[in-house]
C-alpha positions in Angstrom: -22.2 -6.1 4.6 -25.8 -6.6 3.7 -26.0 -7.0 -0.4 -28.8 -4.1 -2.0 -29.5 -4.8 -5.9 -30.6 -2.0 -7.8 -33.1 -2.6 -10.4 -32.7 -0.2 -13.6 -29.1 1.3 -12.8 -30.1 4.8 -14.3 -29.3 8.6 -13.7 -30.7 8.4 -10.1 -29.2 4.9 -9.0 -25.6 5.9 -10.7 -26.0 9.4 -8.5 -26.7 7.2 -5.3 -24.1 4.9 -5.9 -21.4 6.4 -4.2 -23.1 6.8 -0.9 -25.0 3.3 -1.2 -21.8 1.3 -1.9 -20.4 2.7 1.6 -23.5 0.5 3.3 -24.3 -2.5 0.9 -23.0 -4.7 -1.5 -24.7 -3.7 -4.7 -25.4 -5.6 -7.7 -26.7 -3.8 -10.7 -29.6 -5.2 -12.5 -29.4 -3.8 -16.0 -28.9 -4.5 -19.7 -25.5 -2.9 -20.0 -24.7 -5.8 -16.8 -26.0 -8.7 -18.7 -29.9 -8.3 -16.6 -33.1 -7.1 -19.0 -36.2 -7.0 -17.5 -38.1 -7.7 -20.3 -36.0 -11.2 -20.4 -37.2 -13.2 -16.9 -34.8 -15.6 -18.1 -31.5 -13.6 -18.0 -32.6 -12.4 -14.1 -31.2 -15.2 -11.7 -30.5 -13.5 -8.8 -29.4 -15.2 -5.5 -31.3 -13.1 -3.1 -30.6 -9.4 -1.9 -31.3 -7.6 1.9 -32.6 -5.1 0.2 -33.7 -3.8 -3.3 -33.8 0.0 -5.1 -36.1 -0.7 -8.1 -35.9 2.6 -10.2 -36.5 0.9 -13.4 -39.3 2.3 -15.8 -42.1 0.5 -17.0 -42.6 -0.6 -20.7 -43.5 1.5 -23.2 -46.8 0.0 -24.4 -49.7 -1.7 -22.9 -51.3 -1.2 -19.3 -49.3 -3.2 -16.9 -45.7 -3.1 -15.7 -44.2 -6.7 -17.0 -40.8 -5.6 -16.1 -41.9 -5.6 -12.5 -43.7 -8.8 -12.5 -40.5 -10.3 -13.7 -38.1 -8.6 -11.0 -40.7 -9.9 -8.4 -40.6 -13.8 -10.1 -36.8 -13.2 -10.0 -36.4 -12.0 -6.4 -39.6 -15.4 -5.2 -36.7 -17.9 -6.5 -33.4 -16.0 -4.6 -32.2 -17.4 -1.5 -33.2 -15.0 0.0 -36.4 -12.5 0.4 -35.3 -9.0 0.8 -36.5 -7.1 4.2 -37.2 -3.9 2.3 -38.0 -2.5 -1.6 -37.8 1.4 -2.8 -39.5 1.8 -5.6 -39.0 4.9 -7.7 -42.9 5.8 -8.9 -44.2 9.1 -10.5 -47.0 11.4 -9.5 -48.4 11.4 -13.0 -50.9 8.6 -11.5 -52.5 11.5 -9.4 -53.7 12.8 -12.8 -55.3 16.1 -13.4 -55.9 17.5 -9.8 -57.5 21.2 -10.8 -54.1 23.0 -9.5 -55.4 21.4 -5.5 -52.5 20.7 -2.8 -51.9 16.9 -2.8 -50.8 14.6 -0.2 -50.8 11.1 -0.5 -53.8 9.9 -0.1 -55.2 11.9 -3.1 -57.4 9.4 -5.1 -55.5 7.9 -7.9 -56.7 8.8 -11.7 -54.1 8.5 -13.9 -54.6 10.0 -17.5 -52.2 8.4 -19.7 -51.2 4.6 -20.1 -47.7 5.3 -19.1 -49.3 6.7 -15.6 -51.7 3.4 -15.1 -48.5 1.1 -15.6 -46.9 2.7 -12.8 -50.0 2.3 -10.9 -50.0 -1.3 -11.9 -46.6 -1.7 -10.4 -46.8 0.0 -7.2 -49.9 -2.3 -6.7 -48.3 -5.3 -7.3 -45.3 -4.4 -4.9 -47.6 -4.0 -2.8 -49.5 -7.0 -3.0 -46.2 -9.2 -2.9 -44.4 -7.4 0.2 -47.7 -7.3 2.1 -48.1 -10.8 1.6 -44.4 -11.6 2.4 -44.4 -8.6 5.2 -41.7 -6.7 3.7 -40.8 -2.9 4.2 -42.3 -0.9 1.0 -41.1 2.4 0.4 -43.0 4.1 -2.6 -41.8 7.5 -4.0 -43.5 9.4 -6.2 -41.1 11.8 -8.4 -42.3 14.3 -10.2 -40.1 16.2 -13.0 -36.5 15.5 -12.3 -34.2 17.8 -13.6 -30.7 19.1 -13.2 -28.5 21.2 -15.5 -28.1 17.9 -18.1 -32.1 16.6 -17.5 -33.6 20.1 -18.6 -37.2 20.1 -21.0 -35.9 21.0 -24.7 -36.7 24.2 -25.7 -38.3 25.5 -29.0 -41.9 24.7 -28.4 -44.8 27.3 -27.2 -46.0 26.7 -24.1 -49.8 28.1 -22.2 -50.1 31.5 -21.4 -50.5 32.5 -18.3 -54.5 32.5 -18.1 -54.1 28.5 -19.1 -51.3 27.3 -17.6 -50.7 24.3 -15.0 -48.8 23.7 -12.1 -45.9 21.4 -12.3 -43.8 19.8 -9.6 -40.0 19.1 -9.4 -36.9 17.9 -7.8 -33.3 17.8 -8.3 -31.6 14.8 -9.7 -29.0 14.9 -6.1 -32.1 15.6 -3.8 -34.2 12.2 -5.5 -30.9 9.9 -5.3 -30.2 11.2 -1.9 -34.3 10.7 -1.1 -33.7 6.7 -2.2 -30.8 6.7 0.0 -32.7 7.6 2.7 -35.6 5.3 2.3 -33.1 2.1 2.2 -32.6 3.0 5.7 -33.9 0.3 8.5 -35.5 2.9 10.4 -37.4 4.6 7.2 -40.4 4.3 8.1 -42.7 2.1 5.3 -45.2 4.0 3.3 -45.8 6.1 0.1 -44.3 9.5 -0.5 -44.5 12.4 -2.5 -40.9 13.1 -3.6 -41.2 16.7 -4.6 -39.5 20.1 -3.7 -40.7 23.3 -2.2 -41.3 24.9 -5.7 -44.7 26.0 -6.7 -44.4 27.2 -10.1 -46.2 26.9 -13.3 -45.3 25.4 -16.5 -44.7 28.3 -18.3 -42.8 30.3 -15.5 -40.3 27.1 -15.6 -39.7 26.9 -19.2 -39.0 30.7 -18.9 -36.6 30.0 -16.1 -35.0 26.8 -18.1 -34.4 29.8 -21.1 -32.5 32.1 -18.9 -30.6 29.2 -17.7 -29.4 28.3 -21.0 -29.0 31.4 -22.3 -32.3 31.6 -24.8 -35.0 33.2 -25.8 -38.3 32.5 -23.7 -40.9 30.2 -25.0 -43.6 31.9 -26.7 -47.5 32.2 -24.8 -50.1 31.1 -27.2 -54.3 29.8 -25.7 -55.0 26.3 -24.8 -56.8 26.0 -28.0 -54.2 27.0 -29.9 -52.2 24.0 -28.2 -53.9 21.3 -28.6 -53.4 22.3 -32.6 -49.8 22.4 -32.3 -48.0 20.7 -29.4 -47.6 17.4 -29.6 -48.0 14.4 -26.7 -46.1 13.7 -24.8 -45.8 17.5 -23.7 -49.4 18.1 -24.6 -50.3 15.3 -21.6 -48.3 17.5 -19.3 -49.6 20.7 -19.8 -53.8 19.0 -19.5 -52.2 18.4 -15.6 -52.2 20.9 -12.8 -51.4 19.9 -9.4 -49.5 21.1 -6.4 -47.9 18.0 -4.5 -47.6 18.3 -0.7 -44.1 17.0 0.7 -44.8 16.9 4.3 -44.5 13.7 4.7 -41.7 13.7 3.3 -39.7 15.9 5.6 -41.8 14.4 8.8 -41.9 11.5 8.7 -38.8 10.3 6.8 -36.9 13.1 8.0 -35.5 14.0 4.3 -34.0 17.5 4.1 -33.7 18.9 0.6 -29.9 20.3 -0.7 -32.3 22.1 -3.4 -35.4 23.2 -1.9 -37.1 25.1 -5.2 -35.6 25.1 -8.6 -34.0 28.7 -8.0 -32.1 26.5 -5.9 -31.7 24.1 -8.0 -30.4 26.1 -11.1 -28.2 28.6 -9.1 -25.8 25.2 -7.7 -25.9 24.5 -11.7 -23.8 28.0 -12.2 -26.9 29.6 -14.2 -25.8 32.6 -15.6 -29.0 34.5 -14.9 -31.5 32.9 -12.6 -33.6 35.5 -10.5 -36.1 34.7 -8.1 -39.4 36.4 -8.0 -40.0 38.7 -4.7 
């Protein structure tokens, strides 16, 4: 059985879990399994076939260390893997104006959490060029499902203001990584988004009904940047609508939850309704 270590065993790698242990030997790479990322010494690893890297960046500075040390760990294994998933964002698209995006949208990322995930896809890049392994990149967007939703209690654009935001379901993104550990996936960089295209404000609203609350209160963008604080403040300064063709083309992924409606209704909302 080829052996697949998951770097940063979080929400998405515990989801895959189930279905990756059927194909691979996995070994966790984690703090609660005596790994840390930000500890190159505590990361001997022997070698994997392949590797699921879905662990975030720091929380400071401009580069990803955590990657540079998973890569240093994997150059002294016994072994090079053949292939890497790495989990990325599309906050390193930046601000795109509410414009369709594919991948090859220029990168402008906005906030330094969004340039160190541009740091480490380039540097997983650089090291499986140069060692011609299979990279697959995904870039999530917001993942939610009924225990990942945004908090409530904070006002959020009105309607004249708002920005498109982009999601996928916590299954859907674990079953996505799945996928792309596959020896036929083909290599590349992919937006890892649903069918939904909905603003910010229309999902809190929907998030409210979900849970049974009020709806979020409309107030201007000026009025905002008064009162809401970063990191939601960073959010609502981006519009975008991410194209997932590539996605369903050409690594053949075919979504459980296609929009949030979706999404919420396999969640047992108790009042989600669909606009016509």
């Amino acid at each position: 059985m080829k052996r697949l270590l998951i770097a940063g065993f979080g929400d998405i790698a515990r989801r895959a879990l189930g279905q990756l242990e059927r194909r691979f030997e996995v070994t966790r790479l984690s703090r609660s399994y005596g790994f840390d990322l930000d500890r190159p010494a505590s990361l001997a690893v022997d070698g994997a076939d392949a590797v699921l890297h879905c662990a975030p960046p720091p929380k400071q500075g401009e580069a990803d260390t955590r990657t540079a040390n998973l890569l240093a760990a994997l150059e002294k294994g016994r072994i090079l893997p053949a292939r890497v998933v790495y989990v990325s964002t599309s906050g390193l698209y930046g601000d795109c104006g509410g414009a369709r995006v594919d991948e090859s949208w220029p990168l402008a990322p906005r906030t330094e959490r969004a340039r160190r995930r541009v740091d480490a896809e380039q540097r997983l890049a650089r090291w499986c060029a140069q060692r011609k392994i299979a990279l697959v990149v995904l870039r999530a967007p917001g993942i939610y499902a009924a225990d990942r939703l945004p908090q409530l209690g904070m006002p959020v654009l009105r309607a004249e203001d708002d920005v498109y935001t982009n999601h996928i379901h916590a299954d859907d993104l674990a079953a996505i990584a799945c996928r792309a550990l596959a020896d036929d996936a083909p290599a590349g960089t992919y937006n890892a988004n649903d069918d939904s295209e909905i603003k910010m404000g229309d999902w809190f609203d929907l998030v409210a009904d979900f849970c049974g609350q009020a709806r979020p209160r409309r107030i201007p963008c000026d009025e905002a940047l008064k009162t809401i604080p970063e990191p939601l403040l960073s959010f609502m300064r981006e519009s975008r609508r991410l194209d997932n063709r590539r996605l369903k083309l050409e690594l053949g992924v075919r979504l459980n939850f296609p929009t949030v409606y979706d999404g919420l209704k396999h969640e047992h909302a108790p009042r989600i309704d669909q606009p016509a």
